[in-house]
MIZA-995429 format. One line per field, with one value per atom (N, C-alpha, C, O): y, x, z. Coordinates in steps of 0.02 Angstrom, whole numbers. Atoms other than C-alpha are relative to their C-alpha. Last residue first. Example, Ala and Ser with C-alpha at 12.3 -4.5 7.8 and 13.67 -1.06 7.14 Angstrom:
% residues 2
v	c(-59	-53	55	110	-59	-225	60	59)
u	c(-42	684	-39	-14	45	615	45	97)
w	c(-3	357	37	45	0	390	0	33)
END
This chain:
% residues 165
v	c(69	-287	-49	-102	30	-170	-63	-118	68	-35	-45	-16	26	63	-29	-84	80	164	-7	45	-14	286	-64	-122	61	304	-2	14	-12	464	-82	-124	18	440	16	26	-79	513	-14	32	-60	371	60	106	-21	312	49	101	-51	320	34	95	-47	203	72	124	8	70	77	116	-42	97	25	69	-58	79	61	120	-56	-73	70	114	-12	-152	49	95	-40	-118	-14	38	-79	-166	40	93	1	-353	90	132	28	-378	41	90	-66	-316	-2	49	-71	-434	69	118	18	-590	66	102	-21	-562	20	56	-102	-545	32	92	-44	-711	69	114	9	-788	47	97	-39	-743	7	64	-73	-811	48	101	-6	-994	86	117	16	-988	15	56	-39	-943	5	65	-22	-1088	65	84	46	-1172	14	-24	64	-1055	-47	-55	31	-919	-48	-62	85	-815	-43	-62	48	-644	-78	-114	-25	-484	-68	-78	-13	-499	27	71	9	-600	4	-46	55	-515	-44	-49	-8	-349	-72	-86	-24	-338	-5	4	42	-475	54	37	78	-451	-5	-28	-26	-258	-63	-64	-36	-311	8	-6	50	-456	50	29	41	-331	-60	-81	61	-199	-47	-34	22	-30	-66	-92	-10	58	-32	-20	53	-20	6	-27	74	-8	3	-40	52	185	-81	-99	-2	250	-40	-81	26	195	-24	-80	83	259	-46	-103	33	424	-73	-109	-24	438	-9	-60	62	376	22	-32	52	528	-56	-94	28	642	-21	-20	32	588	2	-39	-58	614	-14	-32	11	448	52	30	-15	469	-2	2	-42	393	5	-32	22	284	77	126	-53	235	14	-31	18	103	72	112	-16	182	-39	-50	66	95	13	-38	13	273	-67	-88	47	319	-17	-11	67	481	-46	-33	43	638	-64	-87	8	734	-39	-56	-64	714	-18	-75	27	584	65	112	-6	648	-42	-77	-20	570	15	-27	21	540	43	104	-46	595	-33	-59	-35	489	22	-6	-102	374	6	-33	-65	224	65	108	26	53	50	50	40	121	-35	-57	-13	287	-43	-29	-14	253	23	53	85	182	16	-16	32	362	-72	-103	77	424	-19	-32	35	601	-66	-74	-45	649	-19	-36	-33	482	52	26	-46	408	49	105	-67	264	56	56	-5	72	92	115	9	85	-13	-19	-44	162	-11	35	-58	56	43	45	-7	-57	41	52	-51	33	-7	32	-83	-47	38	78	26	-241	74	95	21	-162	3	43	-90	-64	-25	12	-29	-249	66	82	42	-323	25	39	-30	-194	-14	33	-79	-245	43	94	-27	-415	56	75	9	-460	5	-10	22	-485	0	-35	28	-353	-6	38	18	-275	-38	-71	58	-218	13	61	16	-111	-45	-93	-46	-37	-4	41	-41	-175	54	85	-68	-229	29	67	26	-409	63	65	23	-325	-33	-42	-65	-219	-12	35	-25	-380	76	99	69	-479	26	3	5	-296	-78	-48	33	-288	-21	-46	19	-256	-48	-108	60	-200	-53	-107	17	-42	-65	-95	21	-16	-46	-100	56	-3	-32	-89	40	100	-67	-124	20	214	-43	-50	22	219	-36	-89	67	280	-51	-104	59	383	-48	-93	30	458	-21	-58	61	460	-6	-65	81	517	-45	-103	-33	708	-105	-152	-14	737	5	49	-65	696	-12	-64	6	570	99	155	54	586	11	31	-34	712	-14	25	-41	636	66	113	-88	499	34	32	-44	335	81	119	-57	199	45	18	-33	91	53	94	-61	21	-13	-66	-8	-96	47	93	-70	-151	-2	-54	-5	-310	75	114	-49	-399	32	10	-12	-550	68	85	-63	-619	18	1)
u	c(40	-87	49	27	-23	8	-32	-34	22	-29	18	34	26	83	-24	-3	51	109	6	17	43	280	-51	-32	32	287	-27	-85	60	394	-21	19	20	524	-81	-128	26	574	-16	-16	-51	698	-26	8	-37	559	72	99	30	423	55	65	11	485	-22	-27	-60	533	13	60	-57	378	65	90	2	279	45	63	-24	372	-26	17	-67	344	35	74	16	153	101	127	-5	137	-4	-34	-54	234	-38	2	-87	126	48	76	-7	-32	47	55	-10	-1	9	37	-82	40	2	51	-46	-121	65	100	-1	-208	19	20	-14	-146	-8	34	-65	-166	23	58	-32	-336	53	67	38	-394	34	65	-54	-310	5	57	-55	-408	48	93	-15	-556	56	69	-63	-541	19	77	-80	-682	55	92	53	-821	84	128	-40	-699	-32	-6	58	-857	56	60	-27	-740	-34	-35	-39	-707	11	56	12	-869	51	36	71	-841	-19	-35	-36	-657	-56	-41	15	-745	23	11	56	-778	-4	-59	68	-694	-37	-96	16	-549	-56	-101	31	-533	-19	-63	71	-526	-16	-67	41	-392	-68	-120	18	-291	-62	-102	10	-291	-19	-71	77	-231	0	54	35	-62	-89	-134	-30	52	-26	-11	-19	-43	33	17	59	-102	25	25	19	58	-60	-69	-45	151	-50	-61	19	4	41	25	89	12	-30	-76	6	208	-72	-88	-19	171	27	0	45	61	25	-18	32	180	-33	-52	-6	302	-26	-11	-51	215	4	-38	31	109	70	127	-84	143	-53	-114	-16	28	51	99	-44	24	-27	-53	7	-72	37	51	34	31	-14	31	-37	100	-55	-109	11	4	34	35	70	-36	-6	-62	1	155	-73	-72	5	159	-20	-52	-33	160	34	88	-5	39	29	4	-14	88	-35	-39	-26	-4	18	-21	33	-46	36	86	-52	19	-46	-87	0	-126	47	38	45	-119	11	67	-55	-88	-11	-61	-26	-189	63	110	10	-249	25	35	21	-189	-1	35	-65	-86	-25	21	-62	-171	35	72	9	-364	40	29	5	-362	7	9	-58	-277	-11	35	11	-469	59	64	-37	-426	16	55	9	-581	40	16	-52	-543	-21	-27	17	-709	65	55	-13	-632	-35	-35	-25	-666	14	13	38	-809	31	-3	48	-689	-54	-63	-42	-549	-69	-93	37	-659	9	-26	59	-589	-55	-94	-12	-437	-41	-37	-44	-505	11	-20	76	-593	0	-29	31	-424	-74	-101	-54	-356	-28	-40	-15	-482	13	-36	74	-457	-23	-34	-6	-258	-63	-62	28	-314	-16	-63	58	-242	-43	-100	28	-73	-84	-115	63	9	-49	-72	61	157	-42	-33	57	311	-53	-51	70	478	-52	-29	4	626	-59	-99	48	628	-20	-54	-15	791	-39	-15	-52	732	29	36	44	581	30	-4	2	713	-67	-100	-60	791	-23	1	-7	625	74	99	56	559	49	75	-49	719	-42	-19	-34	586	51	63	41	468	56	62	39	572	-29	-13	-64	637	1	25	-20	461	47	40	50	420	20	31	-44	583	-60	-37	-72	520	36	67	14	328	59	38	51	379	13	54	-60	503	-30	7	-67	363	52	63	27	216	54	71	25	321	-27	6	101	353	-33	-70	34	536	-69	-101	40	609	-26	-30	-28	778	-62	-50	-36	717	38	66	9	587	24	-4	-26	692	-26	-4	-55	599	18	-18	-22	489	59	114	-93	433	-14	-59	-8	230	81	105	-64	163	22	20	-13	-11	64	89	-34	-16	-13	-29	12	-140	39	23	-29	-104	-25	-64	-35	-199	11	-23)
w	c(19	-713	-75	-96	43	-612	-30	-3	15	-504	-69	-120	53	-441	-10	9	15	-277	-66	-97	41	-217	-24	-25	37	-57	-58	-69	34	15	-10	8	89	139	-8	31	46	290	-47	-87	53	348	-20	-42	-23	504	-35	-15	-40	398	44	49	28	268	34	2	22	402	-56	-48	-47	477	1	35	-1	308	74	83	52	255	24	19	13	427	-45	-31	-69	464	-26	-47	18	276	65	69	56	295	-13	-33	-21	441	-45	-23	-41	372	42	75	6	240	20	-3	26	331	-42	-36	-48	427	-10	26	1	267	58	69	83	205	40	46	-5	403	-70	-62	-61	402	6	24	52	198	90	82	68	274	-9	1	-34	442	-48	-34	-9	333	45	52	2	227	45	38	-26	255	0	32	-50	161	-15	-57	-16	88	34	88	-48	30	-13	-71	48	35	14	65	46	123	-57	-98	49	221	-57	-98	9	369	-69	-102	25	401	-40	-100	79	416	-31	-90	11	620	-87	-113	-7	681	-29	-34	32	560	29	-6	107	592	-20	-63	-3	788	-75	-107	-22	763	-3	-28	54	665	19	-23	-29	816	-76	-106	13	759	9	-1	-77	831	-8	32	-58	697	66	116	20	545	83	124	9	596	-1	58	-42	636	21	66	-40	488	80	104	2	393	19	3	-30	486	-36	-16	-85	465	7	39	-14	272	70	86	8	267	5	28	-38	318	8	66	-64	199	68	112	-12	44	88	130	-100	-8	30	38	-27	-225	82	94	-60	-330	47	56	-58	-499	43	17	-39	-630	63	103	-48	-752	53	67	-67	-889	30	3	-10	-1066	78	112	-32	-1102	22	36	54	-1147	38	99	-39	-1079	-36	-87	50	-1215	43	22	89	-1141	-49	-103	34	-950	-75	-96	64	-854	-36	-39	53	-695	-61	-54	19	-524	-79	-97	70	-403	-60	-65	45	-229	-81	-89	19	-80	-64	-86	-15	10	-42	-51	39	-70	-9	-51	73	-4	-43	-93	23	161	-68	-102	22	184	-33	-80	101	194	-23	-76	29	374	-95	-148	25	430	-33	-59	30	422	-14	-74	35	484	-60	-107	63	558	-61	-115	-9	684	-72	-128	62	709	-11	12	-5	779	-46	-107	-69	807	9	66	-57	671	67	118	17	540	68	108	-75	590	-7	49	-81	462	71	121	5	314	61	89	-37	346	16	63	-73	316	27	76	-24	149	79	116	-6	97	42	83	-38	113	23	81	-67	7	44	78	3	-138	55	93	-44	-101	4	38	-62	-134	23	57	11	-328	63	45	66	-276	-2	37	-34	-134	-73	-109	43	-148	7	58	-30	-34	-71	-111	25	-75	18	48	35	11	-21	-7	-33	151	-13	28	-38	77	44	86	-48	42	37	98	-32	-55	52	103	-55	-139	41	62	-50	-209	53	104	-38	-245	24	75	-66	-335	48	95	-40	-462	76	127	21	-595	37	25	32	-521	-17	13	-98	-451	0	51	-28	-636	70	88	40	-694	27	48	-17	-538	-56	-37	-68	-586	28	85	31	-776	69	72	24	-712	-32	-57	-90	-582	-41	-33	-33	-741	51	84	16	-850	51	65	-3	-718	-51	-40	82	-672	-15	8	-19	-483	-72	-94	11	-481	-11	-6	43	-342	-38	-13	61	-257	-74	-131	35	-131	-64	-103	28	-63	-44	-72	-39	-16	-33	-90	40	-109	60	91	-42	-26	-29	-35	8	-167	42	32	-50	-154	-15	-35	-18	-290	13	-28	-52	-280	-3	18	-71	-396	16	-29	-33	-527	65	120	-77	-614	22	-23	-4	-762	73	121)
END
């Protein structure tokens, strides 16, 4: 079984604030994901993104920032309810309101990946021999989410998350 993180940058003005239609325009979003992943609209992340939040969570010992921007680009952002008559098989989702994707823009592109690696890389995984392989993967991610979220930061957008199993 698969497992993805799936982020959609949307104009906060487009989207409504109710979990069927997130959850219809996330379907949709999925759907055509490999074209709005070429756009730079959408990004995802298979079965890691727990990982990932791990790797972020190390900023923690380069900064005590009150703020904690390391806990924007996997998690942050508020949790969308399920109305009453939602289909319960929706996938959970959150919304990242746009000045939070401005501080997880900020974060990803002003934080040192080599530092979060020496300090958490170690323990995100018993990769015996491969950690060259397992570095490059979560280099290639924080790549690909220092882009989507600048790109999303710079239009004003919201982020919306899904998960998807």
């Amino acid at each position: 079984m698969s497992i993805h993180l799936h982020l959609r940058a949307i104009p906060e003005s487009e989207f409504q604030d109710d979990h069927t239609w997130l959850a219809a325009f996330m379907s949709e979003a999925w759907d055509n994901h490999p074209d709005e992943y070429a756009a730079g609209i959408a990004d995802s992340i298979e079965k890691v993104f727990n990982s990932v939040n791990d790797l972020y969570a190390a900023a923690e010992a380069l900064d005590a920032d009150v703020d904690k921007p390391w806990t924007l680009p996997i998690y942050g952002g508020r949790p969308v309810a399920h109305s009453a008559d939602a289909d319960p098989s929706n996938p959970p989702l959150m919304i990242l309101e746009p000045p939070g994707v401005s501080q997880a823009a900020d974060f990803l592109a002003t934080v040192s990946f080599d530092e979060l690696w020496n300090i958490a890389g170690a323990k995100l995984g018993g990769w015996v021999g491969a950690e060259a392989q397992v570095r490059q993967e979560f280099l290639d991610i924080h790549q690909d989410l220092q882009g989507f979220y600048g790109r999303a930061a710079s239009a004003g957008h919201a982020v919306v998350k899904a998960v998807w199993a």
